[in-house]
N, C-alpha and C positions, 0 to 999 in steps of 0.2 A: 591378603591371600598368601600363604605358604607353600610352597612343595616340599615334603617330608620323606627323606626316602626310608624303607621299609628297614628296621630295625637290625633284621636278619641278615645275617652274612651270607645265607643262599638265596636270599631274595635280592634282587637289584633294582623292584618297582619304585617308582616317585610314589607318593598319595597326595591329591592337592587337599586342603584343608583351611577351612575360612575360619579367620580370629576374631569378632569386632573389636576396635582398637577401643572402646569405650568398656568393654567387659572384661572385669577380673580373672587372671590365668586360670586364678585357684577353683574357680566353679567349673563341675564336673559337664561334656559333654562338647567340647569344643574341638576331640578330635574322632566323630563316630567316623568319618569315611576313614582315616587309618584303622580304627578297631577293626570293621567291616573287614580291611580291607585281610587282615591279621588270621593266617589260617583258613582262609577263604579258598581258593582252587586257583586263583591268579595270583597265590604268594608264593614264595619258592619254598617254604618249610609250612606244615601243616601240622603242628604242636596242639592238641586238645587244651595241654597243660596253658603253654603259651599263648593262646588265645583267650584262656581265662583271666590270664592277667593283663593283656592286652585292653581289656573294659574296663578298666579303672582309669579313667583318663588322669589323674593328680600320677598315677605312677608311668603311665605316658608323657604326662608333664615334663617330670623329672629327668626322666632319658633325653626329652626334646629340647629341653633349656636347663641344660646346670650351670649350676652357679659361674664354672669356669669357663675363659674363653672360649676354649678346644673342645672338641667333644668326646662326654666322658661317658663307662659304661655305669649301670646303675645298680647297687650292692644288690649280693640273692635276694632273693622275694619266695616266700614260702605261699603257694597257693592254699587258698583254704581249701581242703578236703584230698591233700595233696600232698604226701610226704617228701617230693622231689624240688629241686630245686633250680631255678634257671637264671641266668646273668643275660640281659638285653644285652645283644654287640652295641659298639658307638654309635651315635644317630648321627644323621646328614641332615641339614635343613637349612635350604639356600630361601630367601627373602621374598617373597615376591608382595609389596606393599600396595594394601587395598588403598584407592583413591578416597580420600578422604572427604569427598565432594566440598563446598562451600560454606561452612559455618557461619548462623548469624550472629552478629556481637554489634556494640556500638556505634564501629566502624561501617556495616552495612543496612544497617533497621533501628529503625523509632524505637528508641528504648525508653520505658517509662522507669524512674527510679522506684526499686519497692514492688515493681508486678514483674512476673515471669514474663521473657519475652513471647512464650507462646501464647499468652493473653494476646498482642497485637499482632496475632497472624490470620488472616484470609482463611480460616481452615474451610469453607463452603466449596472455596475454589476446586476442593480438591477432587469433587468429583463430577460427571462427565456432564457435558454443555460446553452453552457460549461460553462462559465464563471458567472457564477450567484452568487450571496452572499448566506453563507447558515443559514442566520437572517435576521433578518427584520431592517429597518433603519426610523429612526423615526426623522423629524428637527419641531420646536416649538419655536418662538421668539429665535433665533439663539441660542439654545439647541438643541445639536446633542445626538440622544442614538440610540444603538443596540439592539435589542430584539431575543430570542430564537424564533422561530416558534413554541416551547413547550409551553411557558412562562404559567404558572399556573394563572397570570393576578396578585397574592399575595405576597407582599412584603415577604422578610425574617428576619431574628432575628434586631431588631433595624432600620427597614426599608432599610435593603439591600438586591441585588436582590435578586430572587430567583434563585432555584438550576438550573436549567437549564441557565437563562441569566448570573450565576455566573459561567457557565462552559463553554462560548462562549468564554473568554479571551486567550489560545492560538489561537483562527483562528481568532479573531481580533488583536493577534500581527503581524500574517503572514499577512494580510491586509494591517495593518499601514506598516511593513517593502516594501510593493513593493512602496507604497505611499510616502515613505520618500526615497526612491533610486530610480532615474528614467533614466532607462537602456534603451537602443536604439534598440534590439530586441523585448521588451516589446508589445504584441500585443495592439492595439487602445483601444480596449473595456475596460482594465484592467488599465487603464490611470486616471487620476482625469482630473476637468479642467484644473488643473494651468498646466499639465503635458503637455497637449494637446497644451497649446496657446504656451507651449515653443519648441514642436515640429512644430508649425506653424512657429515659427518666427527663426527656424534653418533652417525649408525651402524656408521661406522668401528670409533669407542672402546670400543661397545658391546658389539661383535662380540670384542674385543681382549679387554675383560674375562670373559666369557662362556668367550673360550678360556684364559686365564689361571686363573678357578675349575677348571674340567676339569682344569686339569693339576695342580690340589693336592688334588684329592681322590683 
């Protein structure tokens, strides 16, 4: 999570603004509450011009992270249908880092070599009953994380979770452990896929054998 403040030199509003840290800058739309906010009635400048250019988020990009440390203004920008020309003042943008909940990797979940971890996840659990997760589960370009239903949304010291998504680690070992032993009383719903295809294909063989005796007697 970011606060952004408003480009404009007569504007002096913050705009908060969420980044996923797994999502490329470059793809357009990561900052509509600044567009919104751009020329709106609660900005301190209301520029038609400059709100046009305000929607192009890659040119909000640019104002909002240049390359250089300091911050820098961003060269004229010709609007389309627009023969004037406008210079963004210097952008502000103080850090506020989203909690990154608890990533699964080796270190916390049965990892099969060769299958995606989300293969041996509970995804049944996820919705509501006995058996339900009591976090959230989040996958992202095959990044798997857990989230508290608390989650404060703010990273913790050094960008690790926060206190809640850092206090989900025992009920996600008792997770991973049903996930990495897979017990034949084990009800359906508490199963992952791979768990599932392997109880299909016990009762495949079973079925196979069953008709195999039939035909010799």
């Amino acid at each position: 999570m970011w606060e952004v403040r408003c480009p404009h030199e007569e504007c002096e509003a913050w705009v908060k603004i969420g980044i996923k840290s797994r999502i490329p800058l470059s793809i357009s739309g990561h900052f509509t509450n600044l567009e919104a906010h751009v020329g709106s009635k609660t900005c301190g400048r209301t520029s038609s011009g400059l709100q046009m250019v305000a929607q192009n988020s890659r040119i909000a990009l640019a104002s909002l992270f240049p390359q250089c440390s300091q911050p820098s203004s961003v060269p004229k920008t010709t609007v389309e249908n627009d023969t004037s020309t406008c210079v963004l003042a210097p952008a502000h943008a103080r850090a506020l880092l989203s909690c990154p909940g608890i990533l699964l990797d080796e270190t916390n979940w049965p990892v099969v070599p060769g299958i995606p971890i989300e293969a041996n996840f509970p995804w049944l659990r996820r919705r509501p009953g006995q058996d339900q997760l009591s976090f959230k589960v989040e996958l992202f370009n095959d990044a798997l994380a857990v989230r508290s239903f608390d989650c404060d949304a703010r990273a913790g010291q050094n960008g690790a979770p926060c206190l809640a998504c850092d206090s989900l680690l025992p009920k996600l070992q008792a997770v991973a452990s049903n996930a990495s032993e897979h017990k034949s009383h084990t009800r359906k719903s508490l199963l992952t896929p791979l768990q599932l295809i392997e109880d299909n294909q016990n009762l495949v063989e079973q079925v196979n054998r069953f008709k195999l005796q039939s035909s010799n007697t």
